[in-house]
C-alpha positions as a Markdown table, in Angstrom:
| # | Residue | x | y | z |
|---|---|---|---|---|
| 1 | Unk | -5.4 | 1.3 | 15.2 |
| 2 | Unk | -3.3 | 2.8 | 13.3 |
| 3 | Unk | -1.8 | 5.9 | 14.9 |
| 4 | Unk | -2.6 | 10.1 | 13.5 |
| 5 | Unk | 0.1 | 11.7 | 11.9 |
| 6 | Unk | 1.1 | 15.4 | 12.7 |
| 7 | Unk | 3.8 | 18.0 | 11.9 |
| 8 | Unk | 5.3 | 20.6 | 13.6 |
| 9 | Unk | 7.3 | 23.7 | 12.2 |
| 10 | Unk | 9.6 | 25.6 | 14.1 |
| 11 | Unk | 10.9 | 28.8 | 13.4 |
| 12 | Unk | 10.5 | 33.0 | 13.8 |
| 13 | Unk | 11.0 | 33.1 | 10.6 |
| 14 | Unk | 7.9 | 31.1 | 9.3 |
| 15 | Unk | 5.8 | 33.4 | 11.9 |
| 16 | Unk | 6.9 | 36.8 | 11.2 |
| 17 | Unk | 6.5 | 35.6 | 7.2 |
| 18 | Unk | 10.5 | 36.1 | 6.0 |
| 19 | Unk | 10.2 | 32.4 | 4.8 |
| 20 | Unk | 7.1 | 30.8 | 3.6 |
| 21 | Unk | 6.4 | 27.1 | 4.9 |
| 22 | Unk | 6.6 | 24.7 | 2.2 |
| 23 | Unk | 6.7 | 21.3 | 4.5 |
| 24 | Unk | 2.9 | 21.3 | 5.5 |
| 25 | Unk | 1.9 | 20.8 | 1.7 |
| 26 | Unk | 4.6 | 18.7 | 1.0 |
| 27 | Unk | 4.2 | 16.6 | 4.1 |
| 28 | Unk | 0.7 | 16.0 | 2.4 |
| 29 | Unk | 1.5 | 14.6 | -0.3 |
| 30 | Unk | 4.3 | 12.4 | 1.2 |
| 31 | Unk | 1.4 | 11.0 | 3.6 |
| 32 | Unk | -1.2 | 10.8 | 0.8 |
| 33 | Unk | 1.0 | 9.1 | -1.8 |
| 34 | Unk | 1.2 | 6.2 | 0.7 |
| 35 | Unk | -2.5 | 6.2 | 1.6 |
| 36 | Unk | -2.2 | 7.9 | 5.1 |
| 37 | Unk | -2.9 | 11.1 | 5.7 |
| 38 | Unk | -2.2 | 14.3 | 8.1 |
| 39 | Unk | -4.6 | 15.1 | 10.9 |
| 40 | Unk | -3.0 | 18.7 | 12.4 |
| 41 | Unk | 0.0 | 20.6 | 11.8 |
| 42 | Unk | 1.3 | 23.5 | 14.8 |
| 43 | Unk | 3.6 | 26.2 | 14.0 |
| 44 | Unk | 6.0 | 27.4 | 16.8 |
| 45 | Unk | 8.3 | 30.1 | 16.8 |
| 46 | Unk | 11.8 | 30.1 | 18.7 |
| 47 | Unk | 10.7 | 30.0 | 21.9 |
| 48 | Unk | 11.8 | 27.5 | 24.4 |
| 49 | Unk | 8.9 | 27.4 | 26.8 |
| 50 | Unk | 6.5 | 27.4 | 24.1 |
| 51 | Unk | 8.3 | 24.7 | 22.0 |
| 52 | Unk | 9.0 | 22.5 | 25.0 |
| 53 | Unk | 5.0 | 22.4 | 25.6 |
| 54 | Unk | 4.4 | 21.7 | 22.3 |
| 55 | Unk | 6.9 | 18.4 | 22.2 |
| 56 | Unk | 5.4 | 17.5 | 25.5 |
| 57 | Unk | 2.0 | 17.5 | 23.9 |
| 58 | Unk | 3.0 | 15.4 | 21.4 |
| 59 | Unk | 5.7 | 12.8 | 23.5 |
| 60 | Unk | 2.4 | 12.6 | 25.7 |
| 61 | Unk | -0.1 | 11.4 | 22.7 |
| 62 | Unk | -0.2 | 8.1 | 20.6 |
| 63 | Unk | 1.1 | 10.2 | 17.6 |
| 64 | Unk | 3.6 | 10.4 | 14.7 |
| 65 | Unk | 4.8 | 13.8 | 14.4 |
| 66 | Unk | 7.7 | 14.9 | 12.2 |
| 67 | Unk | 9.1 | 18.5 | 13.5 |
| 68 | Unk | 10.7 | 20.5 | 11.2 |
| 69 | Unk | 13.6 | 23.3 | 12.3 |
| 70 | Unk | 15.8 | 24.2 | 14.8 |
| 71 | Unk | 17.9 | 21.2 | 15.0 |
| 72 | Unk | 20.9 | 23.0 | 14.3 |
| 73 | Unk | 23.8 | 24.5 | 17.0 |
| 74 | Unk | 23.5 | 28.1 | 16.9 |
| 75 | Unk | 21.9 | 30.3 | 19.6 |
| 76 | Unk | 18.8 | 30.4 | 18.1 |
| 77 | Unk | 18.1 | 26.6 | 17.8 |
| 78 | Unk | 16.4 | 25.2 | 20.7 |
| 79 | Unk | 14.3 | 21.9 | 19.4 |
| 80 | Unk | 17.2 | 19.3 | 20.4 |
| 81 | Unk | 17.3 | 21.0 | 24.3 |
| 82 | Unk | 14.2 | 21.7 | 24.6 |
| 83 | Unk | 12.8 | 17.7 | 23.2 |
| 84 | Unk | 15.1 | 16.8 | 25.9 |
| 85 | Unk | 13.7 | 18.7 | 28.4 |
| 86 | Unk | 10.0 | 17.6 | 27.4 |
| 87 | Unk | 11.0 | 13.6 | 27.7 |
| 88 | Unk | 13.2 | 14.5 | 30.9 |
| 89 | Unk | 16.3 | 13.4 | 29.3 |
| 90 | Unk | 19.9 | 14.3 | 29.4 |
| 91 | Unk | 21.4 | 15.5 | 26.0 |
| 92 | Unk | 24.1 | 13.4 | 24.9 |
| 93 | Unk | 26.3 | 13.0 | 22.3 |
| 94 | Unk | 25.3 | 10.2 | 20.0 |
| 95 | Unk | 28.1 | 8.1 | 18.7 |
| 96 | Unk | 26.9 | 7.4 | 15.0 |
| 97 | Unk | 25.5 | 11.3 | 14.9 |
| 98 | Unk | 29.2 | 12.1 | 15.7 |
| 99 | Unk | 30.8 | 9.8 | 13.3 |
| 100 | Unk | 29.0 | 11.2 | 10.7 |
| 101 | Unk | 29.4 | 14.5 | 11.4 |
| 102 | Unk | 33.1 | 13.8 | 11.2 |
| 103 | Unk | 33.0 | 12.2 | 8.1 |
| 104 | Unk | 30.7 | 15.5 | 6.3 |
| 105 | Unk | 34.1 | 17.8 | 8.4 |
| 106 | Unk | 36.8 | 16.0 | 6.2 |
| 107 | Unk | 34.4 | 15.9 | 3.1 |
| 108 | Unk | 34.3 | 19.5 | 3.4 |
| 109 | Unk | 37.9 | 20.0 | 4.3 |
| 110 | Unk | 38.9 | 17.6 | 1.3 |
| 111 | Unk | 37.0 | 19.9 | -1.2 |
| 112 | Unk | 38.7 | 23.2 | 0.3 |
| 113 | Unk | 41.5 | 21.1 | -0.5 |
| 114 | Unk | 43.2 | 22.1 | 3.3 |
| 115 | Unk | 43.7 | 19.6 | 6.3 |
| 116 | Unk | 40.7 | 18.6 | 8.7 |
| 117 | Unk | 41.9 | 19.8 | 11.9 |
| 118 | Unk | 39.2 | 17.5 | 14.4 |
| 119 | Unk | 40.3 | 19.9 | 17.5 |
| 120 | Unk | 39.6 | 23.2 | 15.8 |
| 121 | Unk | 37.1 | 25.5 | 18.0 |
| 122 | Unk | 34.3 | 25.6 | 14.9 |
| 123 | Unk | 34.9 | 21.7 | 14.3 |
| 124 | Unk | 34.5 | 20.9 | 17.9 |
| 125 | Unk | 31.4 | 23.0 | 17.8 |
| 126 | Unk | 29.9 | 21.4 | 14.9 |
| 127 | Unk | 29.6 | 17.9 | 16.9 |
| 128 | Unk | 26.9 | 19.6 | 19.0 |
| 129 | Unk | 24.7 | 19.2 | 15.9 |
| 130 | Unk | 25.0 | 15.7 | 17.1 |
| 131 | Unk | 23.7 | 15.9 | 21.1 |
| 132 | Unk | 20.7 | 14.4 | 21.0 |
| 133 | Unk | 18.5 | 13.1 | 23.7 |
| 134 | Unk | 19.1 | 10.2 | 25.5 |
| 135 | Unk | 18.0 | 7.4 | 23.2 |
| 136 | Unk | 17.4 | 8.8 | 20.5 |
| 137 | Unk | 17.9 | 7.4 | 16.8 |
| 138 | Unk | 19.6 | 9.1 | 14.0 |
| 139 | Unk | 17.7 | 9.4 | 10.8 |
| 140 | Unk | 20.1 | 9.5 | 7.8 |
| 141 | Unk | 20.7 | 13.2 | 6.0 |
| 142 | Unk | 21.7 | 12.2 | 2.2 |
| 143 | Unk | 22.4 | 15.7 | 1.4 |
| 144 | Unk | 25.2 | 16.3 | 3.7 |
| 145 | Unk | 25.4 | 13.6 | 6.5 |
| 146 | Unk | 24.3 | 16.0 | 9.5 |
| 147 | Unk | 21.7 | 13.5 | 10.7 |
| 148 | Unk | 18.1 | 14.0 | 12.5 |
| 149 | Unk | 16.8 | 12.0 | 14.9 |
| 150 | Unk | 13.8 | 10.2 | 16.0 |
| 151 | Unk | 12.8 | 10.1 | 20.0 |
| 152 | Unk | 10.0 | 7.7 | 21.6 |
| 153 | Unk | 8.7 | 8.6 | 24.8 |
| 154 | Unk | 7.1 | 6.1 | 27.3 |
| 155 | Unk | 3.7 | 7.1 | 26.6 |
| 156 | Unk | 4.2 | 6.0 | 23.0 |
| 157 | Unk | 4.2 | 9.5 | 21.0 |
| 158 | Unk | 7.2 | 9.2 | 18.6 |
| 159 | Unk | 8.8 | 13.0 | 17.0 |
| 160 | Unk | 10.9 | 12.6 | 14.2 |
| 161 | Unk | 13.4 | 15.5 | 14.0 |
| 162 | Unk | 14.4 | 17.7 | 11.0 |
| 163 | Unk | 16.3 | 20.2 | 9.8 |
| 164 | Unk | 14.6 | 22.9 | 8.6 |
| 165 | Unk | 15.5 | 23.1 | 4.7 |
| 166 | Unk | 13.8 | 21.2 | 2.5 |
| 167 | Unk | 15.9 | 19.9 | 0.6 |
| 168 | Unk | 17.3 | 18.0 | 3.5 |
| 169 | Unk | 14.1 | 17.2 | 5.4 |
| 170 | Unk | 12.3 | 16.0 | 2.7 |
| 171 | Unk | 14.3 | 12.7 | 1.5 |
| 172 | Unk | 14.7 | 12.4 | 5.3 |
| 173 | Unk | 10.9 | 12.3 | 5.9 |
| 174 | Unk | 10.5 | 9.6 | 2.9 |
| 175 | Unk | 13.3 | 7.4 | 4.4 |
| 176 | Unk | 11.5 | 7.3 | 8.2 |
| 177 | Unk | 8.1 | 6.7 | 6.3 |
| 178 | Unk | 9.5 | 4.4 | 4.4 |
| 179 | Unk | 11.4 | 2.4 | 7.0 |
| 180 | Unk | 9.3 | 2.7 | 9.9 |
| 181 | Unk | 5.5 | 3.0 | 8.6 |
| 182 | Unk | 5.5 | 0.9 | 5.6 |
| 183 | Unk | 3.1 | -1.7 | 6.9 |
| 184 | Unk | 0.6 | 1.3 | 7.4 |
| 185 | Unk | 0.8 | 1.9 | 3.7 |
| 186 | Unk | -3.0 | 2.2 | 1.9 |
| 187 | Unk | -4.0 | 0.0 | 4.9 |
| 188 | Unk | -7.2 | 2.0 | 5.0 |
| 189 | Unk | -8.2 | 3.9 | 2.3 |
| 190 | Unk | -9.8 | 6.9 | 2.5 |
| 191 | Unk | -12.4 | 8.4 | 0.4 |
| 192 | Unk | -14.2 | 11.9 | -0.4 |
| 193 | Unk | -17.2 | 12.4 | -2.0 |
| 194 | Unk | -18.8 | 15.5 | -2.4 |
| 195 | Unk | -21.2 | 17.4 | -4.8 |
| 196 | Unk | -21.6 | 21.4 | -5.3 |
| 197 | Unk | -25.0 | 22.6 | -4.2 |
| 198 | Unk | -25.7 | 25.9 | -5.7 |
| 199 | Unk | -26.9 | 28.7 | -3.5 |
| 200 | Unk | -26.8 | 26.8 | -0.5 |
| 201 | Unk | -26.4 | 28.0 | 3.0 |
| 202 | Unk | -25.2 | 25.9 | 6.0 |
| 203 | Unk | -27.5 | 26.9 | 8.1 |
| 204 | Unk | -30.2 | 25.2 | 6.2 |
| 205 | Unk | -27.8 | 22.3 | 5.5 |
| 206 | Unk | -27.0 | 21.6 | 9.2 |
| 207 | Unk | -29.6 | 19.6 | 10.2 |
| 208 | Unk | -29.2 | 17.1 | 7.5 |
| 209 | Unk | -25.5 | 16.7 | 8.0 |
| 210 | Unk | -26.0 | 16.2 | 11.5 |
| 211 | Unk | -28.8 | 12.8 | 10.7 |
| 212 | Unk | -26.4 | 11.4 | 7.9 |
| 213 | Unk | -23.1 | 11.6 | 10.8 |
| 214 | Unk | -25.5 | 10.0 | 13.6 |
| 215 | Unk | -27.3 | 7.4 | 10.9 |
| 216 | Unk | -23.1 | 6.3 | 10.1 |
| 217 | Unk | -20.7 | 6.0 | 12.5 |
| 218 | Unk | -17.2 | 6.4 | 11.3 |
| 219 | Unk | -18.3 | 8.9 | 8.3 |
| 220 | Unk | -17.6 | 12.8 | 8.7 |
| 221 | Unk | -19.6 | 14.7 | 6.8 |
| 222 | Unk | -18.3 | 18.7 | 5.8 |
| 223 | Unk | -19.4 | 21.5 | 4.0 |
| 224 | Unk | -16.8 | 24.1 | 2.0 |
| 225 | Unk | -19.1 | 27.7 | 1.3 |
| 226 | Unk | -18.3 | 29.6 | -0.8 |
| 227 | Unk | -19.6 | 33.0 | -2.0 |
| 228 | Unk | -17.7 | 34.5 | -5.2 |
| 229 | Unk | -16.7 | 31.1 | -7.3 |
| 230 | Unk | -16.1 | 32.3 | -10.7 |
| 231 | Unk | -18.2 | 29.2 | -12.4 |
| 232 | Unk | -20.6 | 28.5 | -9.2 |
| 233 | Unk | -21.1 | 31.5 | -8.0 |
| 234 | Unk | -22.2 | 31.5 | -4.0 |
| 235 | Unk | -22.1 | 27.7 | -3.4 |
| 236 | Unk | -21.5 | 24.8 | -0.7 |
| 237 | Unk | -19.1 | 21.7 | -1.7 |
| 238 | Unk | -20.5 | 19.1 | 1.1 |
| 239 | Unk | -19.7 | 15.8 | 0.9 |
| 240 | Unk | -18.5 | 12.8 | 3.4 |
| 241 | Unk | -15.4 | 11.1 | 4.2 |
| 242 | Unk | -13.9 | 8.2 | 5.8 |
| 243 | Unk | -13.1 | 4.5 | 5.3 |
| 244 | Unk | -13.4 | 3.7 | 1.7 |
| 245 | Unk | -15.8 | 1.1 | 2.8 |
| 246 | Unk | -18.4 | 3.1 | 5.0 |
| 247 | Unk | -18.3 | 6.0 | 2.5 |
| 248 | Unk | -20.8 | 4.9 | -0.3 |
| 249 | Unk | -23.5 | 4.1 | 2.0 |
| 250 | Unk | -23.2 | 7.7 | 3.7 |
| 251 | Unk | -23.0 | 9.2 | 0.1 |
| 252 | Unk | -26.3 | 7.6 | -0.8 |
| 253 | Unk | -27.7 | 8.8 | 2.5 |
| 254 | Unk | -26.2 | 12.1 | 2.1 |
| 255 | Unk | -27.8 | 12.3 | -1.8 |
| 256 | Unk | -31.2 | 11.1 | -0.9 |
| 257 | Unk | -31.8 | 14.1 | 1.8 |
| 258 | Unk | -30.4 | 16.4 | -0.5 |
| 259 | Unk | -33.1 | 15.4 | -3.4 |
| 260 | Unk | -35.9 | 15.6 | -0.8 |
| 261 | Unk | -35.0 | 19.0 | 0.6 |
| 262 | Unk | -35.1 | 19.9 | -3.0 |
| 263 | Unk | -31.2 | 20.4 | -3.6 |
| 264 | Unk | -29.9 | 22.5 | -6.6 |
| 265 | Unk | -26.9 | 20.3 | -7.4 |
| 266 | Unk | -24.0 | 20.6 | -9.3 |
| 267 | Unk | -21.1 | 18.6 | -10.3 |
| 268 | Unk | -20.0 | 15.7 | -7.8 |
| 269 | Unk | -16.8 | 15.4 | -6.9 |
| 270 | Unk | -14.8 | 11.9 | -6.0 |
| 271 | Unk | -11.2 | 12.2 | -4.1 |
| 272 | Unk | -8.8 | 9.3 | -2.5 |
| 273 | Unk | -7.2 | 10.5 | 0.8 |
């Protein structure tokens, strides 16, 4: 089976709202453009306890997750410690992670046009962006060489590490899909189908939902209500979703109780996952 995809942000600063996320939407459409698709996202501020449960929950499942912050070596940044402490690891230094930190020092040096001085207290420093857990492998930073890294745990959960700005963690993302999940790609397509049904409620609509789930395994069926819709006014989108296969025989299902009940029905609605 193929395994669920999740995502995890890190950060006080997403939670107390001085930056707005922009990885969950974009980590959508990333999955979706290669026909797979995101099943939960968790937001965690800077907390080590809190963060370290979090990767444990995730190191313990069959998941992919991609984690997004906090990779970096200032006070604040706790993911690399605290990913070691949920897989029980020792942090070391990993040797590629250091060489290329090296290299991005006398890049930087080079354009400042003054000498890279390796043993200087803030250069030094920098190689802790590079103290991984035990392990681990380095996923490849085009912007500026200061890699992530990827950690599998026994149990089979697999986090993918990021830094925190997008423009980083982005092409980063795309190269681990890319490299490691390309045999997953549009493997099994998913599909939404949906119609509007005009002054619906769900309470009335539960029932029915209920039979079409039960009557086709591997289907979910949902409802979206809404009340002040511009065009529709008070309405329910409800539809089904799942394999592209097992999804017309629901819809038909799904249509026929709503003709019998007597349905005022709008526009349908067709989506790829």
């Amino acid at each position: 089976m193929a395994p669920s995809f999740g995502l995890i942000i890190v950060g006080d600063e997403i939670l107390s709202g001085k930056r707005a996320d922009k990885h969950l939407p974009k980590v959508i459409e990333l999955l979706g453009a290669r026909g797979l698709a995101l099943s939960y996202a968790d937001y965690v501020g800077d907390n080590p306890e809190r963060l370290t449960a979090t990767l444990q929950r995730a190191f313990a499942s069959s998941d992919v997750v991609f984690s997004c912050g906090g990779i970096g070596a200032t006070p604040d940044d706790h993911t690399r410690q605290c990913a070691a402490k949920a897989l029980g690891r020792e942090l070391v230094l990993h040797d590629t992670a250091a060489a290329l930190i090296r290299e991005r020092m006398q890049d930087v040096a080079r354009e400042q046009g003054v000498a890279y001085e390796p043993e200087r207290a803030d250069n030094v420093h920098r190689l802790n962006m590079g103290v991984f857990p035990q392990g681990a492998e380095v996923i490849p930073n085009p912007y500026n060489k200061i890699p992530g890294f990827s950690c599998t745990s026994p149990a089979g959960g697999v986090v993918h590490f990021f830094p925190g700005f997008p423009v980083m963690a982005w092409p980063m993302m795309e190269w681990v899909l890319d490299q490691h999940y390309r045999h997953l790609f549009h493997v099994a397509p998913q599909v939404e189908h949906s119609v509007i049904v005009l002054g619906a409620m769900e309470a009335a609509l539960t029932p029915l939902m209920e039979q079409v789930e039960r009557h086709h395994p591997g289907l979910r069926v949902f409802s979206l209500p809404s009340v002040d819709h511009p065009q529709y006014g008070r309405h329910i989108e409800l539809g089904v979703k799942g394999p592209q296969d097992l999804v017309p025989a629901g819809w038909t299902a799904l249509l026929q109780r709503l003709h019998d009940i007597g349905a005022d029905m709008g526009p349908e609605l067709v989506r790829t996952l």
